[in-house]
Biopython code that builds the backbone (N, CA, C, O; Angstrom):
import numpy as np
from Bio.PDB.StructureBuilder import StructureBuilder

atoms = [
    (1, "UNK", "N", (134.377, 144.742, 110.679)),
    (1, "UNK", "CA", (134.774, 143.380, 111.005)),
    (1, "UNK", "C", (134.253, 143.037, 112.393)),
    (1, "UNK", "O", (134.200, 143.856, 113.310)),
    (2, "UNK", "N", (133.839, 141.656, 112.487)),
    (2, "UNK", "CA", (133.129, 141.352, 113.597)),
    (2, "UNK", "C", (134.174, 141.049, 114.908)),
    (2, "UNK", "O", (134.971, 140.147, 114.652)),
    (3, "UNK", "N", (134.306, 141.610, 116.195)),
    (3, "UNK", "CA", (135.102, 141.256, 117.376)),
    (3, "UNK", "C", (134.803, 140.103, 117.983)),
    (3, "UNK", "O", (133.752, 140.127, 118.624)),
    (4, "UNK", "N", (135.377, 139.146, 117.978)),
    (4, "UNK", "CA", (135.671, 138.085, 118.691)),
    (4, "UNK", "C", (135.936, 137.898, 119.955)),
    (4, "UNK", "O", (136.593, 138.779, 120.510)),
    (5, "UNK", "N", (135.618, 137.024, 120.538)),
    (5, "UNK", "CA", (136.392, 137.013, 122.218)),
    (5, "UNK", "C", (136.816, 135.282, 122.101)),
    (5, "UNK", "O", (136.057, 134.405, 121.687)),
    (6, "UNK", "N", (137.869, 135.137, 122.462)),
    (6, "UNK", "CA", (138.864, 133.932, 122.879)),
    (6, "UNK", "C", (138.109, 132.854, 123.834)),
    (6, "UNK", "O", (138.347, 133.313, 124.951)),
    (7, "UNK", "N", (137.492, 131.919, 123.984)),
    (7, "UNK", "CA", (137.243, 131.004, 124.946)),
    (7, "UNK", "C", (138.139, 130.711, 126.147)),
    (7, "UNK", "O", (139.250, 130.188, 126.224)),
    (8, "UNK", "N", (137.125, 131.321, 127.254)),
    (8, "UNK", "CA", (138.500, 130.733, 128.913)),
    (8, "UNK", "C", (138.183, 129.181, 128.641)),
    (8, "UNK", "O", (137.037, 128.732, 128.663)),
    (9, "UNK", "N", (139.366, 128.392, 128.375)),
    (9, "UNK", "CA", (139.516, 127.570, 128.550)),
    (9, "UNK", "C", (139.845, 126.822, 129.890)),
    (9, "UNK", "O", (140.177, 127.675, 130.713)),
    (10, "UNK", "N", (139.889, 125.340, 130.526)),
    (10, "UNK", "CA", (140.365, 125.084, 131.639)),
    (10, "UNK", "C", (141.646, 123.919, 131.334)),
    (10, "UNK", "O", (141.314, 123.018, 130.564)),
    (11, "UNK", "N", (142.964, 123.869, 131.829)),
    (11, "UNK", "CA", (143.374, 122.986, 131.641)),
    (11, "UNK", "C", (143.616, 121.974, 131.075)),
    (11, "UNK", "O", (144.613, 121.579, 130.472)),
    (12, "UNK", "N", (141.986, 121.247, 131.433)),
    (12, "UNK", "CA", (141.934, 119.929, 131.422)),
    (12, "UNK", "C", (141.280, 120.473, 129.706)),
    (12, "UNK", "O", (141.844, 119.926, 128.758)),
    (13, "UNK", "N", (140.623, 121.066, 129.508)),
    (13, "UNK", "CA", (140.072, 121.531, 128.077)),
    (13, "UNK", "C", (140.961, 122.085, 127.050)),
    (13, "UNK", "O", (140.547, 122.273, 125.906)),
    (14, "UNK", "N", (142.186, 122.359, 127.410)),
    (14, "UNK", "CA", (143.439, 122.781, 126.633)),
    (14, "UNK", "C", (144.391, 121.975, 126.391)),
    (14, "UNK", "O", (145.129, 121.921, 125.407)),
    (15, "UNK", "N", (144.350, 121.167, 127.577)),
    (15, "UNK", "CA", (145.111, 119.949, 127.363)),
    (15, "UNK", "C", (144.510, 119.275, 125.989)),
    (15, "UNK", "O", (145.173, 119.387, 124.959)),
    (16, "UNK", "N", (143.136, 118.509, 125.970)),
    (16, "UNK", "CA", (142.522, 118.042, 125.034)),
    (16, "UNK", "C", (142.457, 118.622, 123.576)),
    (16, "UNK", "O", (142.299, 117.904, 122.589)),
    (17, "UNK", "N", (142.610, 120.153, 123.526)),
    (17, "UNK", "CA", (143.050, 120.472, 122.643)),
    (17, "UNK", "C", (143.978, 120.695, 121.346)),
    (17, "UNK", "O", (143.946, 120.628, 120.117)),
    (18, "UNK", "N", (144.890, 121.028, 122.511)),
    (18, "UNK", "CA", (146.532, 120.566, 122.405)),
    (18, "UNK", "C", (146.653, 119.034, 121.745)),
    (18, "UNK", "O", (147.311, 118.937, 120.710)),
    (19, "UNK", "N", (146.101, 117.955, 122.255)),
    (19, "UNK", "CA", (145.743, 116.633, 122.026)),
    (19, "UNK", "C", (145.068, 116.823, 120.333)),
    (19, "UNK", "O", (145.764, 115.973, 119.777)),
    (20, "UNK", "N", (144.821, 116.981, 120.025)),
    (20, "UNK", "CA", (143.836, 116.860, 118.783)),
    (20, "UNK", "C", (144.564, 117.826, 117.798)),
    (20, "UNK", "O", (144.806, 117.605, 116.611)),
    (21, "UNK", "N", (144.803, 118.707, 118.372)),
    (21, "UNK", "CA", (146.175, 119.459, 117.248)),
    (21, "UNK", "C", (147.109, 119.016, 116.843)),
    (21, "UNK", "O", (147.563, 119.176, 115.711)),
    (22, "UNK", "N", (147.703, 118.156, 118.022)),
    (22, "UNK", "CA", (148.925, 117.356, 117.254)),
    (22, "UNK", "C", (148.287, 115.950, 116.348)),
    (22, "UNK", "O", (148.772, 115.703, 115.244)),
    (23, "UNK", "N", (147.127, 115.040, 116.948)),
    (23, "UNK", "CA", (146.895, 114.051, 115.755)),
    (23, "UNK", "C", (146.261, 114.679, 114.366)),
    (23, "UNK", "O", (146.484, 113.957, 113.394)),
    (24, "UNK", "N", (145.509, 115.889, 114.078)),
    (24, "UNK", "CA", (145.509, 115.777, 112.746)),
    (24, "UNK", "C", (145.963, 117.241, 112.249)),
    (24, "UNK", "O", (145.323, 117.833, 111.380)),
    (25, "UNK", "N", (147.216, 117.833, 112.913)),
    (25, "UNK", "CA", (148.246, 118.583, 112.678)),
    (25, "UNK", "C", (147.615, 119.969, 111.900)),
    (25, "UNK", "O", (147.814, 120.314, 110.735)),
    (26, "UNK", "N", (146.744, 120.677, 112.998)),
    (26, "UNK", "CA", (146.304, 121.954, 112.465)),
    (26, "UNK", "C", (146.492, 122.483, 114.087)),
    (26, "UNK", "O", (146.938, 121.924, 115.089)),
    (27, "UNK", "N", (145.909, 123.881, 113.822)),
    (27, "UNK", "CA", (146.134, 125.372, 115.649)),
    (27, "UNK", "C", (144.276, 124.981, 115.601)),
    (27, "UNK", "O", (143.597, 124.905, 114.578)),
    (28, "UNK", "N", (143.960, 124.852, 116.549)),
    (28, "UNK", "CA", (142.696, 125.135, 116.353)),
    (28, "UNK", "C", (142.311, 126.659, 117.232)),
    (28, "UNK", "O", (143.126, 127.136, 118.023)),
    (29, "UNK", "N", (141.272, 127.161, 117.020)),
    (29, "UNK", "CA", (140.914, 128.363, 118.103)),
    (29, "UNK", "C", (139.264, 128.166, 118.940)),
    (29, "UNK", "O", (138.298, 127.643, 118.386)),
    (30, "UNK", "N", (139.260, 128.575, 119.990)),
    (30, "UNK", "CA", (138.300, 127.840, 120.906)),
    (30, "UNK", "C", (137.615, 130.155, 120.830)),
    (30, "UNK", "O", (138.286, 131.166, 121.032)),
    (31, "UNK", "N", (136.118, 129.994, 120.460)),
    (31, "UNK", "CA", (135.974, 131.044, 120.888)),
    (31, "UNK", "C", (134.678, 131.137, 121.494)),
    (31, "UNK", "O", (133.818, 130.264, 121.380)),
    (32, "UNK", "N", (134.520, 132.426, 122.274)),
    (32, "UNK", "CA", (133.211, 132.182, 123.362)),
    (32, "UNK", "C", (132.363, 132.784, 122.212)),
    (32, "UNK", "O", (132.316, 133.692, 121.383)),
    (33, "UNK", "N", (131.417, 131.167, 122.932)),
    (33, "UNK", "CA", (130.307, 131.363, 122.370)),
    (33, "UNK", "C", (129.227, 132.015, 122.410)),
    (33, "UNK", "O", (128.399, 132.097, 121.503)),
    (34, "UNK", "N", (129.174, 132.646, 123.755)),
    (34, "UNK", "CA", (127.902, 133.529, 123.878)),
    (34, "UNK", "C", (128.342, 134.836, 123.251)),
    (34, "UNK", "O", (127.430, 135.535, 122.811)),
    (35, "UNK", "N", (129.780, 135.360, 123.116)),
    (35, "UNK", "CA", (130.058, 136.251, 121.873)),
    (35, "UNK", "C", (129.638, 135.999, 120.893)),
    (35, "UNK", "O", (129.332, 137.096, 120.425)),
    (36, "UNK", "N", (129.393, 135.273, 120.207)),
    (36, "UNK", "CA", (129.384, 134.704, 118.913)),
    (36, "UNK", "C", (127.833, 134.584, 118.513)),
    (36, "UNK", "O", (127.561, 134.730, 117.321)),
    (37, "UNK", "N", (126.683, 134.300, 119.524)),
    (37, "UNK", "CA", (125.415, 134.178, 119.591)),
    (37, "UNK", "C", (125.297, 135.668, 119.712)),
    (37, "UNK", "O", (124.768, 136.035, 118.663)),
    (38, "UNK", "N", (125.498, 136.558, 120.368)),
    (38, "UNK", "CA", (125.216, 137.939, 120.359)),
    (38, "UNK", "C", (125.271, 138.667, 119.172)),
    (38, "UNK", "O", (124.354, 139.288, 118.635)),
    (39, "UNK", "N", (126.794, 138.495, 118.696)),
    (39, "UNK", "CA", (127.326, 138.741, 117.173)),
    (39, "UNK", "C", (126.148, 138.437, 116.552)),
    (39, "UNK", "O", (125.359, 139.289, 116.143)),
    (40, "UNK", "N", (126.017, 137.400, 116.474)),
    (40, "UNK", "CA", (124.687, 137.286, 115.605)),
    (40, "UNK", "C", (123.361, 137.413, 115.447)),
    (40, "UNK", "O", (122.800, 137.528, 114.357)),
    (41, "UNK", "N", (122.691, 137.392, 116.801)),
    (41, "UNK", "CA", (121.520, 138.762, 117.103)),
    (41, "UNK", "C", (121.875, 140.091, 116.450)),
    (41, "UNK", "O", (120.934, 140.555, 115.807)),
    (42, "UNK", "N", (122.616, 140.580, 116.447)),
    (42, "UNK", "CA", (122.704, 142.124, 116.254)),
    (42, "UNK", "C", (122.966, 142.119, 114.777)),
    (42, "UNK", "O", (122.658, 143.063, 114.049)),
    (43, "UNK", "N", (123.794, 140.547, 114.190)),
    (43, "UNK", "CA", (123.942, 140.949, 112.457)),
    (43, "UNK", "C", (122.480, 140.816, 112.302)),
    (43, "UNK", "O", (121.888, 141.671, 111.645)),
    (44, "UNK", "N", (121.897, 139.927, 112.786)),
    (44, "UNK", "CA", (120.701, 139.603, 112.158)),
    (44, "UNK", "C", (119.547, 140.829, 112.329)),
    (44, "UNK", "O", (118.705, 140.990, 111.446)),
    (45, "UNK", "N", (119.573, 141.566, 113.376)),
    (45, "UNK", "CA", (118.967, 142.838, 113.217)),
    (45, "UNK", "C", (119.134, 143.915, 112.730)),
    (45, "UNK", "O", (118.319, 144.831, 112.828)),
    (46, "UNK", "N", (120.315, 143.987, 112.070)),
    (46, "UNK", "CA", (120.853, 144.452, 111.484)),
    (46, "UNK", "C", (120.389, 145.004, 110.160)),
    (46, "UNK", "O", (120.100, 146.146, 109.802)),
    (47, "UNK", "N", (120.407, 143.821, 109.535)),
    (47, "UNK", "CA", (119.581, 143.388, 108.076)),
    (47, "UNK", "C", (118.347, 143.181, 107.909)),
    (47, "UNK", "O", (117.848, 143.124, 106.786)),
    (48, "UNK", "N", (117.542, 143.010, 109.225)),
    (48, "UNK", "CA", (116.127, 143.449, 109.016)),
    (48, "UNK", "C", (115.996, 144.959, 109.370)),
    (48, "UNK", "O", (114.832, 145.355, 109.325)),
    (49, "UNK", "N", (116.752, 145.716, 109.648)),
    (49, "UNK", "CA", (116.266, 147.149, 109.919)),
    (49, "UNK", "C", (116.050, 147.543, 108.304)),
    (49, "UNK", "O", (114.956, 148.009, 107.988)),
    (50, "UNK", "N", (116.587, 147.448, 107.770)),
    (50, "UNK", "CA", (116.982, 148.036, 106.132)),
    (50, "UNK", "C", (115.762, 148.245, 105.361)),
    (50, "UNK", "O", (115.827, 148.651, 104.200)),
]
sb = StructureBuilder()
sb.init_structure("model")
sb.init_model(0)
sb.init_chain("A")
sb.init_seg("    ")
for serial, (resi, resn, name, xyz) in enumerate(atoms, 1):
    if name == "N":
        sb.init_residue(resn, " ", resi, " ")
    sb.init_atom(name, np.array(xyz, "f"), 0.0, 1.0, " ", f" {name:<3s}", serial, name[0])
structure = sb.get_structure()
């Protein structure tokens, strides 16, 4: 399973969050993205090694 890392959020960016969760009533999750771009270099080399 792939590891994730959580987005540092700031305040003013959580606030807005918070904001948008309550009008269309879901959690959302903020995650870093340069985790997520890496994650996917390495799946993707992954599957060309094979």
């Amino acid at each position: 399973m792939d590891e994730k890392k959580l987005a540092q959020l700031s305040q003013e960016q959580l606030d807005k969050i918070n904001d948008l969760e309550q009008k269309i009533g879901v959690t959302l999750i903020a995650y870093d993205q340069q985790v997520i771009q890496q994650g996917d270099r390495s799946s993707m080399q992954d599957n060309h090694s094979s």
